[in-house]
C-alpha positions in Angstrom: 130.5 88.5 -48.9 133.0 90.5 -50.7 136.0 89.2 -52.3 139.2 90.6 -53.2 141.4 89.1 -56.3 144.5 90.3 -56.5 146.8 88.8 -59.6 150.1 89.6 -61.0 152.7 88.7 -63.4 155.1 86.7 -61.4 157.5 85.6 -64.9 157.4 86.2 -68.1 159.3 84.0 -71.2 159.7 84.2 -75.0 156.1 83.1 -75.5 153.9 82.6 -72.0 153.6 84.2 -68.7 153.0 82.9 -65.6 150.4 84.9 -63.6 149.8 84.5 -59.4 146.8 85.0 -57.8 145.1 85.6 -54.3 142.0 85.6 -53.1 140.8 86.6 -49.6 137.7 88.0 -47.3 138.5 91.4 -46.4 136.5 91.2 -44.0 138.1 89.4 -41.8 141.5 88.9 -43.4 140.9 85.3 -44.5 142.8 84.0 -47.5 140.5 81.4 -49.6 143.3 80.7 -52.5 145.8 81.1 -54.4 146.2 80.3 -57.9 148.9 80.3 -60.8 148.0 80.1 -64.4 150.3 79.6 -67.7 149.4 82.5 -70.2 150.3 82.0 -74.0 150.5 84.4 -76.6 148.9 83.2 -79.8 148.8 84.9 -83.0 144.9 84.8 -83.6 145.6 85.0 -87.5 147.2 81.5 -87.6 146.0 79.8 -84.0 150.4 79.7 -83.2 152.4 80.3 -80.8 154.3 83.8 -81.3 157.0 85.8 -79.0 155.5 88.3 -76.4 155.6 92.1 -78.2 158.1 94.0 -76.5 155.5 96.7 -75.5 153.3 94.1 -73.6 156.7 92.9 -71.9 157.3 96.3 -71.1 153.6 97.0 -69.5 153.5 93.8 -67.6 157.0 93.6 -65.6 157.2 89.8 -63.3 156.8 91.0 -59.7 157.1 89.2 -56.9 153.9 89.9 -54.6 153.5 86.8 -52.5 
């Protein structure tokens, strides 16, 4: 069967960003989960924590697609 995954940026703070996710049979309409996971953004350099560039905040807006 085919699957669709749809996933989002629901919230975005200083550091992480919580993504939303849905999955579902288009076939017949059928939702089979959803799904939230806790991004962070780590300087690869040093293995920290560091705040979200302003241009990735700006290409990944929160939305709200439940």
């Amino acid at each position: 069967d085919e699957i669709h995954i749809r996933t989002w940026v629901a919230d975005l703070q200083r550091v992480t960003s919580l993504r939303l996710y849905r999955i579902e049979c288009p076939r017949d309409d059928t939702l089979l989960a959803i799904a939230r996971t806790n991004w962070a953004f780590i300087d690869l350099r040093h293995g920290t924590p560091r705040r979200i560039p302003e241009e990735i905040r700006d290409a990944f807006s929160p939305r709200d697609l439940n």
